[in-house]
C-alpha positions as CSV (number, residue, x, y, z in Angstrom):
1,X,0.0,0.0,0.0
2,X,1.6,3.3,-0.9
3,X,-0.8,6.2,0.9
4,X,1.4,8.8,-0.4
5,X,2.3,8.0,-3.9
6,X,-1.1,7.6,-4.7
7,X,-2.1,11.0,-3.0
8,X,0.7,12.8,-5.0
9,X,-0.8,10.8,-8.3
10,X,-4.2,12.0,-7.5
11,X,-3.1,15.8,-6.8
12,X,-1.2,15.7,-10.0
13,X,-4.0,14.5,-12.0
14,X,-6.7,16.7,-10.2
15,X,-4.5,19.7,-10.7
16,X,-4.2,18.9,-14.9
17,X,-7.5,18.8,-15.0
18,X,-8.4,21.8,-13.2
19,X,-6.3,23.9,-15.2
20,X,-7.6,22.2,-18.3
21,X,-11.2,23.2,-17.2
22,X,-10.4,26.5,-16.6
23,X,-9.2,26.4,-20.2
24,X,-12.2,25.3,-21.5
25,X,-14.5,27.4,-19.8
26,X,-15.9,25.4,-17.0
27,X,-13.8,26.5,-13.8
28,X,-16.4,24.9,-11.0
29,X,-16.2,21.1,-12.5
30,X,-12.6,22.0,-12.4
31,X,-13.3,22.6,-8.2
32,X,-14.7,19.4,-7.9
33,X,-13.4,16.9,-10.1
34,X,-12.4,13.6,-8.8
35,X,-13.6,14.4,-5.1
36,X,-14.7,11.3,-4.4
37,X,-10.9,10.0,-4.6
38,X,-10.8,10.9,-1.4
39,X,-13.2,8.8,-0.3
40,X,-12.4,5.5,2.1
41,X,-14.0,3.5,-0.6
42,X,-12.0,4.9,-3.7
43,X,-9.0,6.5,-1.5
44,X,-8.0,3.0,0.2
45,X,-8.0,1.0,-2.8
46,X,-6.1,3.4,-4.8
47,X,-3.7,3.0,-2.5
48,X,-3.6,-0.6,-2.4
49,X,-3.3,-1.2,-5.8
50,X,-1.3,1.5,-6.3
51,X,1.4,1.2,-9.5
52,X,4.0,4.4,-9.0
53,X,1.1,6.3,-11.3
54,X,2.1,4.4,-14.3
55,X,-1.4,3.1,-15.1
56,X,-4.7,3.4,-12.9
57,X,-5.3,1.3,-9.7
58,X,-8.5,-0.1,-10.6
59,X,-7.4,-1.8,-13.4
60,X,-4.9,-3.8,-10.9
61,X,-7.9,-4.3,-8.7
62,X,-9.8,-5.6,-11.2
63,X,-7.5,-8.1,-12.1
64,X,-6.9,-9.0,-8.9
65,X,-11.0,-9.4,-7.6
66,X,-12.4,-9.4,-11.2
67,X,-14.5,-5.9,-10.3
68,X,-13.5,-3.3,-8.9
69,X,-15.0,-1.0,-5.5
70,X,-13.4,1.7,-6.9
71,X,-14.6,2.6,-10.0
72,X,-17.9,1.0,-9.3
73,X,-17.8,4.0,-6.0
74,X,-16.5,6.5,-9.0
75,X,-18.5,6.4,-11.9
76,X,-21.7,6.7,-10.1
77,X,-20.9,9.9,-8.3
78,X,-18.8,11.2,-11.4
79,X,-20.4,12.4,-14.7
80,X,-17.6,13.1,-16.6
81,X,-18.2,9.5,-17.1
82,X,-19.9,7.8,-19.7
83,X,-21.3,4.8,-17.5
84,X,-22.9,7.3,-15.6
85,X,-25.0,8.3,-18.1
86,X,-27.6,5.0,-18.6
87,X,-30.7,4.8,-17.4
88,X,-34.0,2.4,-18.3
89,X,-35.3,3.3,-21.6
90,X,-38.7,4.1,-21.3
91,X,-40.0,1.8,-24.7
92,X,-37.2,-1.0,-24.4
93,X,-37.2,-1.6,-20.6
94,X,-33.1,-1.9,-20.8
95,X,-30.4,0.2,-19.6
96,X,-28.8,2.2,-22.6
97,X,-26.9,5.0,-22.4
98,X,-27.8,8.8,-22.8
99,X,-26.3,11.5,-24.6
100,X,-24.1,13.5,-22.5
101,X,-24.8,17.3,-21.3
102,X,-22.3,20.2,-22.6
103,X,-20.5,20.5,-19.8
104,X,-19.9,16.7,-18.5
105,X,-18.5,16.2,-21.9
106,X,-16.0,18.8,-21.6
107,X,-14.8,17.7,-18.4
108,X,-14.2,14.1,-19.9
109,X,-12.4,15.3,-22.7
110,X,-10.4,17.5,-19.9
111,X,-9.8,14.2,-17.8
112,X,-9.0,12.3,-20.5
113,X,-5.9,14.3,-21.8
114,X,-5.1,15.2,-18.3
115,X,-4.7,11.2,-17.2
116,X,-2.7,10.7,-21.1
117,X,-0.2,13.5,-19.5
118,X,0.1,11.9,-16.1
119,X,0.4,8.1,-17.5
120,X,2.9,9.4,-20.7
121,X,4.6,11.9,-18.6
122,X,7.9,13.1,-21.0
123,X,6.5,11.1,-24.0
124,X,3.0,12.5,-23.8
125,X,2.1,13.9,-27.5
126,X,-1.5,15.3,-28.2
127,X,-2.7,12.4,-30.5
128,X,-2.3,10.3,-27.2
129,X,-5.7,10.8,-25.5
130,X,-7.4,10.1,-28.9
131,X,-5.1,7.1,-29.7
132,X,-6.7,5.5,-26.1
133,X,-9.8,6.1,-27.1
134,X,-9.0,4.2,-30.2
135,X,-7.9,1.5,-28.6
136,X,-10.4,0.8,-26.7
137,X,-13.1,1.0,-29.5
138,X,-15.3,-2.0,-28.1
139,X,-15.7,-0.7,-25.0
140,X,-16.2,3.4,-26.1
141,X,-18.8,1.7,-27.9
142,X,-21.0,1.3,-25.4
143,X,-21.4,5.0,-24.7
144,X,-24.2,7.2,-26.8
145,X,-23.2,7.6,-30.6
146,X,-23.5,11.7,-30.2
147,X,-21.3,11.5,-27.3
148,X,-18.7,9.3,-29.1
149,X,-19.0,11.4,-32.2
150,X,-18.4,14.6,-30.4
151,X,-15.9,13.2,-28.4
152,X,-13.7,11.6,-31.0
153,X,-14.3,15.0,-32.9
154,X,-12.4,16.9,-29.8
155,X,-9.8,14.4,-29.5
156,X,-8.9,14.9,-32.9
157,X,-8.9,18.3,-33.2
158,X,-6.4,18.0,-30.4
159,X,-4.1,15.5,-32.5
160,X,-4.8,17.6,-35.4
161,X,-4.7,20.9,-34.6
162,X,-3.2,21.3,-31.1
163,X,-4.3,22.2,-27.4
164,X,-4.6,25.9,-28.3
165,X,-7.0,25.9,-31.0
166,X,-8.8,23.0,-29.4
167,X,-9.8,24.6,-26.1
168,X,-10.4,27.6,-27.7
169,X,-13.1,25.9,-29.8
170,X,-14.6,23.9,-27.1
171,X,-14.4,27.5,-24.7
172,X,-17.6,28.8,-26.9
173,X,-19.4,25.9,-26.7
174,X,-22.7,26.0,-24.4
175,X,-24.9,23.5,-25.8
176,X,-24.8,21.0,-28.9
177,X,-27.2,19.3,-30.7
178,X,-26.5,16.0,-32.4
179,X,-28.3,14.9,-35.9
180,X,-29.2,11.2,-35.8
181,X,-31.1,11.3,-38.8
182,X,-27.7,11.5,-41.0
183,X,-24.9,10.6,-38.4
184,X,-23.4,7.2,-39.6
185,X,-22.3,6.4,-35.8
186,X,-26.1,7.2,-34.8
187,X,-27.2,4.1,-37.6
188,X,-24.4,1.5,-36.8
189,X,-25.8,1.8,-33.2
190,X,-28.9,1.3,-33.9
191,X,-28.2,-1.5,-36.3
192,X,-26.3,-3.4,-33.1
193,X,-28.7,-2.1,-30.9
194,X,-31.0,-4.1,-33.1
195,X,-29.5,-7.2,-33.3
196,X,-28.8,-7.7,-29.5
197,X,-32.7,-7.4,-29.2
198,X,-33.0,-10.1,-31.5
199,X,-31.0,-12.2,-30.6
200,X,-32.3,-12.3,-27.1
């Protein structure tokens, strides 16, 4: 158990993201992201399975328990988070996930580069964060097509263009709408939405 790496890991990250949120125009989720690290039930594992910051503790836990306390604490306080956003569709009767607001996306986008800096350190480069969510394409899936769109847009504009011009765009955004009448992502969904319903 390592109380005080994983504190300092924690700060650091807190700290990036903070400044990230001040960047893109919302200082207060800034405040208060991550809180409930500091939890007993979030703070105590972290520290258990802590790794010297090189990757996050509740992977480590979940290999070690197959679940993990943690994150199941985390994402249900936290909605920067995509697994936050499900709830019971009123026509279907299943969990499915929810479009993200404005400003919850923005502070995921802020996390996710800030946690690519922390884990990269030195050999962080700003296609990172997007190259993450590329890899883990199976499981992004899962969250709402406009939120992966929009997402994936950011991150790419970010490996693209830079954190200057990227923050700056996402700065004057208040509110977006998405189109699922001609988004591509929006029909694939379905589509697999569709065939998990027939198949059960």
């Amino acid at each position: 158990m390592d109380l005080l790496g994983h504190f300092k890991t924690v700060t650091r990250h807190r700290t990036a993201v903070m400044l990230h949120c001040f960047r893109a125009g919302i200082p207060f989720r800034g405040l208060v992201h991550d809180l409930s690290k500091f939890s007993p039930t979030e703070f105590i594992p972290g520290a258990l399975y802590y790794e010297q910051g090189k990757r996050s503790p509740n992977e480590h836990e979940r290999e070690i328990k197959g679940y993990s306390d943690a994150w199941v604490h985390h994402k249900g306080r936290n909605p920067h988070h995509w697994e936050y956003w499900y709830d019971v569709n009123p026509v279907t009767h299943r969990y499915e996930p929810v479009p993200m607001p404005a400003d919850a996306l923005k502070e995921s986008f802020c996390d996710r580069v800030a946690a690519s800096k922390i884990y990269r350190g030195k050999d962080y480069k700003d296609g990172d964060a997007l190259a993450y969510f590329e890899s883990k394409r199976k499981m992004e899936s899962r969250m709402h097509p406009c939120t992966a769109c929009i997402l994936e847009k950011w991150l790419r504009m970010l490996a693209e263009e830079g954190e200057e011009k990227t923050f700056a765009y996402i700065r004057k955004i208040r509110d977006f709408k998405c189109h699922p009448e001609v988004c591509p992502k929006v029909s694939a969904w379905r589509e697999l939405q569709d065939r998990r319903n027939a198949a059960e």
